[in-house]
Each structure stands twice: as C-alpha cells, then as structure tokens.
N, C-alpha and C positions, 0 to 999 in steps of 0.2 A: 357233453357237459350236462350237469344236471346244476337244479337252480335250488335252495331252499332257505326261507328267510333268519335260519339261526344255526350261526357257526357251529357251537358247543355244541348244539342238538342234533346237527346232523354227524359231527363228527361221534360224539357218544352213540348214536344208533346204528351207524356201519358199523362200527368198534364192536357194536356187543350184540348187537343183533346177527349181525352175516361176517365177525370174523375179520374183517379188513382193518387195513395198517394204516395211519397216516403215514407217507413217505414224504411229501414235502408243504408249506401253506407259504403264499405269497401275497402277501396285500396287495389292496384295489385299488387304496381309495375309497372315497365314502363310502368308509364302516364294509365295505367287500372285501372278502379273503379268497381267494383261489385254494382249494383245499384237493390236495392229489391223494391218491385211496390206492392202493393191491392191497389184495388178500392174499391171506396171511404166510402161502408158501408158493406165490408166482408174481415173478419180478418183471415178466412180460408183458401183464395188462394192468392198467392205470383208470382209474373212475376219476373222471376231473367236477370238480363240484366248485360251485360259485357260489358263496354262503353270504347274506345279510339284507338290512333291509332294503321292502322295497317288492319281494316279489309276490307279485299276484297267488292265489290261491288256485292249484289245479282239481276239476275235480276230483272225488274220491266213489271209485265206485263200486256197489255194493256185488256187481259179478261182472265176469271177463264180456257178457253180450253190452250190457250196456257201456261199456268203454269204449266200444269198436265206432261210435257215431263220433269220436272228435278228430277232425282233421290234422294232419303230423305226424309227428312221433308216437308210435303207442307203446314199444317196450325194447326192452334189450335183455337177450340171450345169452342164458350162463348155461355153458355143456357141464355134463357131471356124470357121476357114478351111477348113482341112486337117489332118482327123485323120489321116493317116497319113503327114504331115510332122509331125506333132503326136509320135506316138508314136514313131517314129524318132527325134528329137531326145530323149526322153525316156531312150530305152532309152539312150542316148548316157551321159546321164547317171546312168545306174544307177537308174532308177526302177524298181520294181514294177509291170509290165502285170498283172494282174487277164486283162483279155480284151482279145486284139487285135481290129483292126478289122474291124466289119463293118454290112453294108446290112439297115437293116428299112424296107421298103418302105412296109411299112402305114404309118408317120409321118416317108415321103420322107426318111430320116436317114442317115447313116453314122457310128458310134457306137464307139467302144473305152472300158475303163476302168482307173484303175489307183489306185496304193495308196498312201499315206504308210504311214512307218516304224511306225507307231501303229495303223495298222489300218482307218483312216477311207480310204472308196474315192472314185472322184472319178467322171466319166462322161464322155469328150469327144464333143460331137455337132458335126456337119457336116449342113446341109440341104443335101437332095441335089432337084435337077430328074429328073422322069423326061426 
C-alpha cells in the first residue's frame, strides 16, 4: 500500500503519468479512501493506495544514493520490455527519474528508477541476455 495525502492527485497522477486504471475506491472513514490501481492491460496486479489527510511527508530525493539511508521500504519493481523506452516516455511526461538507466550484470538486468510526487520510488527492470 502506498500512502498520499490527496485522493484526486494521486489518482490523476497514476492515471496519466504510468497509465493505470482505477479498478475499485472504498472509504475509510475520516476523509480516507482506499484507492485499487492496475495498469491499464493486467488484471493480475493491483497498487492499493490509501488517499487523505493526515499523512506525513516522505522524503524526496534528489538521486537513488541518497535514498538508500532511510530504514524500510525503499521501492517496488515493475518488469518491462524497455527501460529506456520506459524512461523516455516518462520524462515526456514529467516524471521524476531518481536514476537513469543502467546495466548490472551480476542479475543480467537493465534497471532505472524513478519517483512519484510523494516520495515513493519505483524501479524499472529489463532482463537483459548476455
């Protein structure tokens, strides 16, 4: 679950930034909606998002080194085609790169990550052949 203090905004920003669907919103309770997310052509994963006020601000940080000092959660892994069709589409749309792409060999990957308005980082990986 991810947390962010404004329904509309986060729902507008999955929507048009990365392509996902609202599939279902279920109230909380003080001014909280449960907001369920796929994109836009797989009915098997679901982003659950907890929208309203009340939540803290998470850092935002300016590259992928300094994120790695906060304790927790740091990101979540979306597989894909082409990350650097990936991220060029992204920046298109004004997203937050975190880190452009690049090759770690050791888990045959091609890897960039980047950032919602919120702070929450994301990861895109490509399996790469040698």
């Amino acid at each position: 679950m991810l947390r962010a203090p404004d329904r509309d905004a986060a729902i507008s920003w999955y929507t048009e930034k990365l392509d996902f669907r609202v599939v279902d919103t279920v109230p909380s309770g003080d001014d909280m909606t449960f907001v369920f997310l796929s994109p836009a052509v797989d009915d098997g994963f679901r982003l659950e998002l907890l929208a309203g006020p009340g939540a803290a601000e998470r850092p935002v940080y300016a590259d992928l080194g300094a994120s790695l000092g906060l304790s927790g959660w740091h990101h979540l892994c979306l597989r894909l085609d082409d990350v650097d069709k990936a991220v060029a589409e992204l920046k298109r749309r004004s997203v937050k790169i975190v880190h452009e792409p690049f090759d770690v060999p050791a888990i045959s990957s091609r890897i960039a990550f980047f950032s919602d308005p919120w702070g929450n980082i994301f990861e895109l990986m490509q399996p790469v052949t040698a």
